[in-house]
Each structure stands twice: as structure tokens, then as C-alpha cells.
C-alpha positions as a LaTeX table, in Angstrom:
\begin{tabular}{lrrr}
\hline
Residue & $x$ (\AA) & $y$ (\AA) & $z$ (\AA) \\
\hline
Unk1 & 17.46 & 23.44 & 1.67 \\
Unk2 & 19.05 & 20.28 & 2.24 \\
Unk3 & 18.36 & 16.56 & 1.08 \\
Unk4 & 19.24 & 13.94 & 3.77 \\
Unk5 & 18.61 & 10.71 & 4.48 \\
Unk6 & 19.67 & 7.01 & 3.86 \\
Unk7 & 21.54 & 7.62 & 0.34 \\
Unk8 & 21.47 & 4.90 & $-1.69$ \\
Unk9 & 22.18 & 3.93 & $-5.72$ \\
Unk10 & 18.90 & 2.06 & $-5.34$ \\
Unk11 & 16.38 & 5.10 & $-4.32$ \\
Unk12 & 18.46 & 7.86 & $-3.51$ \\
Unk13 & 18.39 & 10.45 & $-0.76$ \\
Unk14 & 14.95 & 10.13 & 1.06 \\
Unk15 & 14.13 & 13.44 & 3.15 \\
Unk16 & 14.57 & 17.18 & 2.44 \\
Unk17 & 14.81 & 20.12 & 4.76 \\
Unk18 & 14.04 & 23.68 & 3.93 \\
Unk19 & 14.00 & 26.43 & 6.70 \\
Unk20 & 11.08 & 27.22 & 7.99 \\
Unk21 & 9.78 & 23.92 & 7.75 \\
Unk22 & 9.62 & 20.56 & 9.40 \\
Unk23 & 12.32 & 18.42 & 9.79 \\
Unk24 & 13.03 & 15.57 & 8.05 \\
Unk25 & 9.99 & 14.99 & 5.24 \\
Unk26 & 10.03 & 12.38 & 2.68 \\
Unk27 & 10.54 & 13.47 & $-0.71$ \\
Unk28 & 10.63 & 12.05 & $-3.88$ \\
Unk29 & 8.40 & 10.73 & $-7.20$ \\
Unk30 & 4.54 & 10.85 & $-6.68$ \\
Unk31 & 4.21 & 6.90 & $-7.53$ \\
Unk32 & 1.04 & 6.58 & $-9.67$ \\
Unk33 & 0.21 & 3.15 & $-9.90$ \\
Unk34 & 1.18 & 0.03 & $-12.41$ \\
Unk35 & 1.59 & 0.09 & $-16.45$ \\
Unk36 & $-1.33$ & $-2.34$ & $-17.20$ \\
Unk37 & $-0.52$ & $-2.24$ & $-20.98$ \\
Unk38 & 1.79 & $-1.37$ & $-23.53$ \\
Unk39 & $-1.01$ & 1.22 & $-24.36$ \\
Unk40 & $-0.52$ & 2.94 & $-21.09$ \\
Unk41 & 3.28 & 3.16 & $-21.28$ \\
Unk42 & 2.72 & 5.11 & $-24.76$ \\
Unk43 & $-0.38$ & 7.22 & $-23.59$ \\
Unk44 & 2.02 & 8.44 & $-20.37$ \\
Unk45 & 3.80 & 11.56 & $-22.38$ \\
Unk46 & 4.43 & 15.23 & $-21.71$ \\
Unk47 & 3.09 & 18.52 & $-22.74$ \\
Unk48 & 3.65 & 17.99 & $-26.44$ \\
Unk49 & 1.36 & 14.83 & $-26.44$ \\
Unk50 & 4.10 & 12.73 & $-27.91$ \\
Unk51 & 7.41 & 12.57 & $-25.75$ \\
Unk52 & 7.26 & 9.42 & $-24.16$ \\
Unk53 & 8.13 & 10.11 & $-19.96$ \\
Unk54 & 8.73 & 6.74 & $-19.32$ \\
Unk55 & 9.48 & 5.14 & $-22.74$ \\
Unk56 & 11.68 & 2.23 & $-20.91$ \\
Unk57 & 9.07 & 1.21 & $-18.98$ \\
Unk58 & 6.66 & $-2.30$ & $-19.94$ \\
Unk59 & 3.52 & $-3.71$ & $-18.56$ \\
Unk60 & 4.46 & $-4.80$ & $-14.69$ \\
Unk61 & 6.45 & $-1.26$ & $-14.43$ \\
Unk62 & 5.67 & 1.46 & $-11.65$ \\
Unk63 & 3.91 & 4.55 & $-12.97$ \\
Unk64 & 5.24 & 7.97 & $-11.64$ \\
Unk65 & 3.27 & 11.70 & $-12.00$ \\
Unk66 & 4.89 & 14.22 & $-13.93$ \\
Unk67 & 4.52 & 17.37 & $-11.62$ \\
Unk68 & 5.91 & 20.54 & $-13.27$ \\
Unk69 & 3.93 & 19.30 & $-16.81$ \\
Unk70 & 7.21 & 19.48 & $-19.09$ \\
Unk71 & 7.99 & 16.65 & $-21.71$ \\
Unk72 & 10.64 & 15.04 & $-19.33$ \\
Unk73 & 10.33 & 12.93 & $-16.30$ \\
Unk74 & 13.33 & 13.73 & $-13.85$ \\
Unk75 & 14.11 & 15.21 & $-10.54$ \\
Unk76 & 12.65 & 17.91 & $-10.93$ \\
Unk77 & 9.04 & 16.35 & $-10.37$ \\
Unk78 & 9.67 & 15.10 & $-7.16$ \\
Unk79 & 7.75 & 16.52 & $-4.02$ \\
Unk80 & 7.00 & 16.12 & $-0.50$ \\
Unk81 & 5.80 & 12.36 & $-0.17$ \\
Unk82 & 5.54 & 12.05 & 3.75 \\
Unk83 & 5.95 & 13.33 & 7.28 \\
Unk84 & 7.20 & 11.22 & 10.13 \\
Unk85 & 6.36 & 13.51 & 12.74 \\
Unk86 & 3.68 & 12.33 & 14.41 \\
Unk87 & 0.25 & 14.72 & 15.29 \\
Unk88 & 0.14 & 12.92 & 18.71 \\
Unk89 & 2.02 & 11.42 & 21.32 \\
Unk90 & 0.23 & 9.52 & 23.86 \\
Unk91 & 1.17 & 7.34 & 26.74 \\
Unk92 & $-0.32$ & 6.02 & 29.95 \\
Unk93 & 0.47 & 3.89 & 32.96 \\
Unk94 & $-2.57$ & 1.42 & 34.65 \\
Unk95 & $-1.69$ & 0.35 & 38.16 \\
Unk96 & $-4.41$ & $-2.32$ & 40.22 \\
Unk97 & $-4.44$ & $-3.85$ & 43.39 \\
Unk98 & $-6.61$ & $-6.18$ & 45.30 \\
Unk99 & $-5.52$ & $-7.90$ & 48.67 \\
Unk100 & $-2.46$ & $-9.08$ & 47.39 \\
Unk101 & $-2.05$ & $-8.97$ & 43.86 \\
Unk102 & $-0.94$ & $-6.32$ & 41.66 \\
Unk103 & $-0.95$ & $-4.97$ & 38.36 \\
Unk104 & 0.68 & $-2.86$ & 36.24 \\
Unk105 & 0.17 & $-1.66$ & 32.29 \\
Unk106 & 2.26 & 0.74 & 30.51 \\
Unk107 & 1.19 & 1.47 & 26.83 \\
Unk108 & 2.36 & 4.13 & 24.36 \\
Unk109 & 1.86 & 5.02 & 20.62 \\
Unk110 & 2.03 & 7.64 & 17.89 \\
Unk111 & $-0.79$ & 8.72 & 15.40 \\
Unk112 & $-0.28$ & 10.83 & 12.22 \\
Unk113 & 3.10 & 10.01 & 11.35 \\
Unk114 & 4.38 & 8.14 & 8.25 \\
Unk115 & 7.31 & 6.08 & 8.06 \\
Unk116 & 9.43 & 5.63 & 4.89 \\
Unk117 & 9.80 & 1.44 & 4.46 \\
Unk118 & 13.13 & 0.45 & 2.72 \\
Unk119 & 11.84 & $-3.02$ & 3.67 \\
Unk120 & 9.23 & $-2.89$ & 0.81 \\
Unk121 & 12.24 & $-2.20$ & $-2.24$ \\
Unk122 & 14.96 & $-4.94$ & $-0.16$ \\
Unk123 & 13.29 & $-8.13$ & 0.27 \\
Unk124 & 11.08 & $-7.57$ & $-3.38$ \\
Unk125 & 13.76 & $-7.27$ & $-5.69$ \\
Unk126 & 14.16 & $-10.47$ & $-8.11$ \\
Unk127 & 17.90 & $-9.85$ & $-7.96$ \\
Unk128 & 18.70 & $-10.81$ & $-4.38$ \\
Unk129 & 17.56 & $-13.14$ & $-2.23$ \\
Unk130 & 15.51 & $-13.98$ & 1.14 \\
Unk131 & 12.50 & $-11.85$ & $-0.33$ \\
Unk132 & 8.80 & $-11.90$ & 0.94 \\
Unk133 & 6.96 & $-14.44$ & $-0.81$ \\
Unk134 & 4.60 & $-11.23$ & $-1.92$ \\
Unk135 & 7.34 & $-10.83$ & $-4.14$ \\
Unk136 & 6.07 & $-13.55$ & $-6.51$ \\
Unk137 & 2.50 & $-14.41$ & $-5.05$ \\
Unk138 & 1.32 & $-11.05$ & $-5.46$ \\
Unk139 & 3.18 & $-9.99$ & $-8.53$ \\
Unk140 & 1.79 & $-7.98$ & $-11.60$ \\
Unk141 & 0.67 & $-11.10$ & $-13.96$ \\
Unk142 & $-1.87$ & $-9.94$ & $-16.30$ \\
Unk143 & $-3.95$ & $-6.51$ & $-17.45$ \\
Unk144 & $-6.24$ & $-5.79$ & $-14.32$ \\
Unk145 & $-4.15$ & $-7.21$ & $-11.67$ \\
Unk146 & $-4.63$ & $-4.96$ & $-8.46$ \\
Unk147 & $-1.60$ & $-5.05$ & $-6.94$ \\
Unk148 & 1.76 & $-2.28$ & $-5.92$ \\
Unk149 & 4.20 & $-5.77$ & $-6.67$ \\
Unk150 & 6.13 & $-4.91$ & $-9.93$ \\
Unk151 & 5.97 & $-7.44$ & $-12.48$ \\
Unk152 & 8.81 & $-9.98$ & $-12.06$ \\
Unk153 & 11.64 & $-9.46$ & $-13.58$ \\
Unk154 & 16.22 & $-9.67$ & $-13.76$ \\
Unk155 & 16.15 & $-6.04$ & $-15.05$ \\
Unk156 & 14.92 & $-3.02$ & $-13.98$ \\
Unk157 & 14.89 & $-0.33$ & $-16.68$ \\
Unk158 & 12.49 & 1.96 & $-15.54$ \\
Unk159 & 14.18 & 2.25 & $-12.49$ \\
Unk160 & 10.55 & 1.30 & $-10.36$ \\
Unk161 & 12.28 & 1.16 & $-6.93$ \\
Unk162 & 13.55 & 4.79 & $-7.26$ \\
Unk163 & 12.64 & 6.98 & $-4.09$ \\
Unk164 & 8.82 & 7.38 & $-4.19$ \\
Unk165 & 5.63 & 7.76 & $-2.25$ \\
Unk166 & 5.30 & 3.67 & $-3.13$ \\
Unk167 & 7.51 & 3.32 & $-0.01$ \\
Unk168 & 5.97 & 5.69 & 2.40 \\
Unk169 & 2.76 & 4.40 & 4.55 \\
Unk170 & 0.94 & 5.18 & 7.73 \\
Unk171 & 2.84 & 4.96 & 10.78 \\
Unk172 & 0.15 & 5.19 & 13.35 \\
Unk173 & 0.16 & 2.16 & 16.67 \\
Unk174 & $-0.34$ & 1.72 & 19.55 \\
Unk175 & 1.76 & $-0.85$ & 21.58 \\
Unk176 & 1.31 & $-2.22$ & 25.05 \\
Unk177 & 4.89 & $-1.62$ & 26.25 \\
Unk178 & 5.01 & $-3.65$ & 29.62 \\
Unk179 & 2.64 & $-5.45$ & 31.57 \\
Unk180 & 3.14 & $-6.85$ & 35.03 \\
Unk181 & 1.20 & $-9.36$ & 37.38 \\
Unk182 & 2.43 & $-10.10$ & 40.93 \\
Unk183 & 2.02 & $-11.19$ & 44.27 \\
Unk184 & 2.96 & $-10.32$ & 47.51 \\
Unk185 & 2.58 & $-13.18$ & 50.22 \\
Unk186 & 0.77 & $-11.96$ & 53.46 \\
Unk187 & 3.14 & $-10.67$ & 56.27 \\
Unk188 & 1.96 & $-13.79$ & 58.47 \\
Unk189 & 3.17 & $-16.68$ & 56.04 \\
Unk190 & 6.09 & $-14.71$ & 55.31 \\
Unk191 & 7.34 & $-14.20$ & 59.36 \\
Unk192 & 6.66 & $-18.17$ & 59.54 \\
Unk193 & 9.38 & $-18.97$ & 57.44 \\
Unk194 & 11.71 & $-17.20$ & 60.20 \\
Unk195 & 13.90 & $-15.91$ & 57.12 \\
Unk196 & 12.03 & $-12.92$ & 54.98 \\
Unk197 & 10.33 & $-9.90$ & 56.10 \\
Unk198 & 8.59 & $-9.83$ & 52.99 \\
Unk199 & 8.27 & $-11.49$ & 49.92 \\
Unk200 & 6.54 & $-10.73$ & 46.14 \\
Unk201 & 6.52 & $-13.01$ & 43.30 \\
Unk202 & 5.68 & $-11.89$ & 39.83 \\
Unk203 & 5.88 & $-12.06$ & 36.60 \\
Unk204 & 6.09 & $-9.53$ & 33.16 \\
Unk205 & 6.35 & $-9.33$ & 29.53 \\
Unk206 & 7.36 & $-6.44$ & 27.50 \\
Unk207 & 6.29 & $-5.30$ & 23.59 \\
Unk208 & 3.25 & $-7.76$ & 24.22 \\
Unk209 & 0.84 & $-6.32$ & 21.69 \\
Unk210 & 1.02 & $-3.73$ & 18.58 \\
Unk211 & $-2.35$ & $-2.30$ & 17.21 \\
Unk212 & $-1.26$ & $-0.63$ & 13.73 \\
Unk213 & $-1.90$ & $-1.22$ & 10.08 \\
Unk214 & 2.01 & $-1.01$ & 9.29 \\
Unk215 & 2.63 & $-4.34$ & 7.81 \\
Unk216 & 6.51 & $-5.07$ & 8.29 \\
Unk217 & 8.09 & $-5.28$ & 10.62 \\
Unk218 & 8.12 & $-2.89$ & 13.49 \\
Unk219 & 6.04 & 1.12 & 13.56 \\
Unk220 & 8.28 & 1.64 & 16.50 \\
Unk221 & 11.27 & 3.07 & 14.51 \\
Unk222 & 14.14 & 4.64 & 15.95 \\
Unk223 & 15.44 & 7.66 & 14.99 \\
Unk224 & 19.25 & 8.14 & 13.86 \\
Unk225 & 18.64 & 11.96 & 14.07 \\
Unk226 & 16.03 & 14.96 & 13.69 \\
Unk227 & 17.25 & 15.23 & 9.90 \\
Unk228 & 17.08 & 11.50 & 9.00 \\
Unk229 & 13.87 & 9.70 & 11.17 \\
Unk230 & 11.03 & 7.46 & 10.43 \\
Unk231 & 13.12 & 5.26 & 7.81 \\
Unk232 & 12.96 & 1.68 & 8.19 \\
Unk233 & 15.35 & $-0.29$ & 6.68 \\
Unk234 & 15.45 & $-3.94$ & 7.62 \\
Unk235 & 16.03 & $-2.64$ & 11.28 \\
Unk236 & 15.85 & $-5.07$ & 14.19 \\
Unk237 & 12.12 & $-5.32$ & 15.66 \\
Unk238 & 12.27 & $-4.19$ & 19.74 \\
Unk239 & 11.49 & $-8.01$ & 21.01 \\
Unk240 & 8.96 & $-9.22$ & 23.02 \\
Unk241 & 10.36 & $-10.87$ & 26.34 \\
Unk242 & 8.94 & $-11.83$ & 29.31 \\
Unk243 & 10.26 & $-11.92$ & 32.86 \\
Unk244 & 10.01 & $-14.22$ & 35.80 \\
Unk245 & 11.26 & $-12.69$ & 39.14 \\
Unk246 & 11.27 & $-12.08$ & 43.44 \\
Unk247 & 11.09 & $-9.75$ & 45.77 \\
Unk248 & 12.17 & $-10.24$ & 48.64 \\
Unk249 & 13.85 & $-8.61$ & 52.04 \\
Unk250 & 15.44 & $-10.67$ & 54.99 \\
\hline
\end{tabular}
């Protein structure tokens, strides 16, 4: 077996392989909410009842499930968090015409995939800057708060942005790649200028419209390799553009 993936001090390798399986899974810590209380930090402990699993952790800190049911949190409770490979791939082309207009759709999308958002640990972390205002809006205040924002703070001894199912969410959308509306002037008009044959205006846009619950940036996220996909990490969004343009023939 063999863990791949972004590699990072932050979080660590992200996806493991093992023959016989499929490529490229997340793995990692089974994140288990927030520490409402100093109560729950000292109620979190092993198989002994007393050995603390997270005993750096404070009220604010990320939770994580101790798997194999020993007195120690480490490594080895870490297990498959995710699969970017989708269930389905769909696509689909629309094409229209009436007299002279035209139309043209092109939509794809993906359902049953996750993708693994670095996004979520670089732009929440108190120690850097240009983060998401979530960062302090929707921060763990008080007991009860319902929130996955860590308590603010400059330290991070519990090490909450470690590799875990916290980052990992549904990559399912649809998006309406291209669309295209034009027009193609009737053969008379067009002889009457005495200099086209023909002649088609029209206009298009591309990456119009995204239906997905994935709330950063882009679902659409490329793939560096079968080992190492459906990791987002501040990538570039595909833009949305739009086109103005002629056809024509002399």
C-alpha cells in the first residue's frame, strides 16, 4: 500500500492506495466534532477509562475517534475518509433551431464523488492572513455553539487541522459548460450587400452556471494524477467568459 497525495507539515499525506482497491481514497482521522467543555476533553480517554487521547486539546478544539480502542490517539486510527471517484459521469449536448436562429447547450457533471478541500484548513488559520471571514464570524465562542470553525486561537496544540474527514465533502454538480445563441442573416440580405455569401452573428458564454452544494470555490477539480485527484487546494476556479463573434464567407 502506498500513501500519496499533497504532503504537507500542516495535514500530512492525504490518499492511500492498496491493491485491489480504488485509486486514490482519502485517508486520515475520523473528525468527531468540537470540545464543548473542559469536561469533554477529560471524558475523551482510552480503554483504561483514564488516559487522556487528546489531553492538549481545550474547549474550541476538533474532536477525533479513536478507531482501534487502545489508550493512545495516533496514526494508527486513521481510515478511509473519502472517495473522489465519482458513481456517475454524465454529459449532454442541446442543439435548436428556428428560421434563423440557433442554439446550442453543452452541460456536464459528476455525482458521488468527494473532494478533499485544503481550502477549508488555508484561509481559517489565525496565523496567516487573507482568511474567510467564517474564520471569526462563525467561530467556536461558547458551550453549544454549532459550528466545524475551531475556536480562535495563535496556537494550535491539538494539532485540529491534521488530515481528517473535517476536510472531505460532497463533490457532486452539475455545470452548464457552454451555451451559444446565434443568427444567421437570410441568403437574400446577405447577396445584397454584393460582398458575403453568408453571414452568422452570435454570441456565447462558457462555465455559466454550477448546481452543487460544494461551497468554495470550484467542484470542477483537476486531477494531477490517478494516485493524487479530487484535492483542492486554493486552485484557480475554470472562469466564466463570454464570447462575441462572426461568421462569415465572401
Amino acid at each position: 500500500m502506498v500513501e500519496t497525495g499533497t504532503n504537507d507539515p500542516i495535514w500530512g499525506t492525504v490518499s492511500k492506495n492498496e491493491i485491489g482497491e480504488e485509486f486514490g481514497r482519502f485517508y486520515g482521522y475520523v473528525y468527531d466534532g468540537i470540545f464543548q467543555s473542559k469536561e469533554e476533553v477529560l471524558a475523551h480517554v482510552g480503554a483504561d477509562g483514564k488516559t487522556l487521547l487528546q489531553p492538549l486539546a481545550e474547549p474550541g478544539d476538533a474532536r477525533f475517534r479513536n478507531l482501534n480502542g487502545d489508550n493512545t490517539l495516533d496514526s494508527n486510527d486513521r481510515d478511509y475518509i473519502g472517495n473522489p471517484n465519482p458513481d456517475v459521469i454524465y454529459g449532454g449536448n442541446i442543439e435548436l433551431g428556428y428560421k434563423g436562429i440557433d442554439f446550442a447547450l453543452y452541460f456536464q457533471g459528476v455525482a458521488g464523488n468527494d473532494i478533499w478541500v485544503g481550502t477549508k484548513a488555508l484561509l481559517r488559520q489565525t496565523s496567516i492572513t487573507n482568511l474567510l471571514a467564517e474564520t471569526y464570524t462563525d467561530a467556536w465562542r461558547n458551550p453549544g455553539d454549532k459550528t466545524d470553525v475551531f475556536g480562535i486561537t495563535r496556537k494550535d496544540d491539538n494539532d485540529n487541522y491534521r488530515n481528517s474527514s473535517w476536510y472531505v465533502q460532497n463533490g457532486s454538480f452539475c455545470k452548464i459548460k457552454t451555451v451559444q445563441i446565434g443568427y444567421t442573416f437570410p441568403k437574400k440580405i446577405v447577396e445584397a450587400t454584393k460582398v458575403f455569401s453568408s453571414l452568422r452573428l452570435y454570441v456565447s458564454g462558457e462555465n455559466l452556471f454550477t448546481f452543487t452544494k460544494f461551497k468554495y470555490m470550484d467542484p470542477e477539480v483537476p486531477n494531477g494524477n490517478a494516485l493524487n485527484m479530487g484535492i483542492e487546494n486554493l486552485g484557480y476556479p475554470n472562469p466564466r467568459t463570454f464570447t462575441v463573434g462572426v461568421n462569415v464567407q465572401f
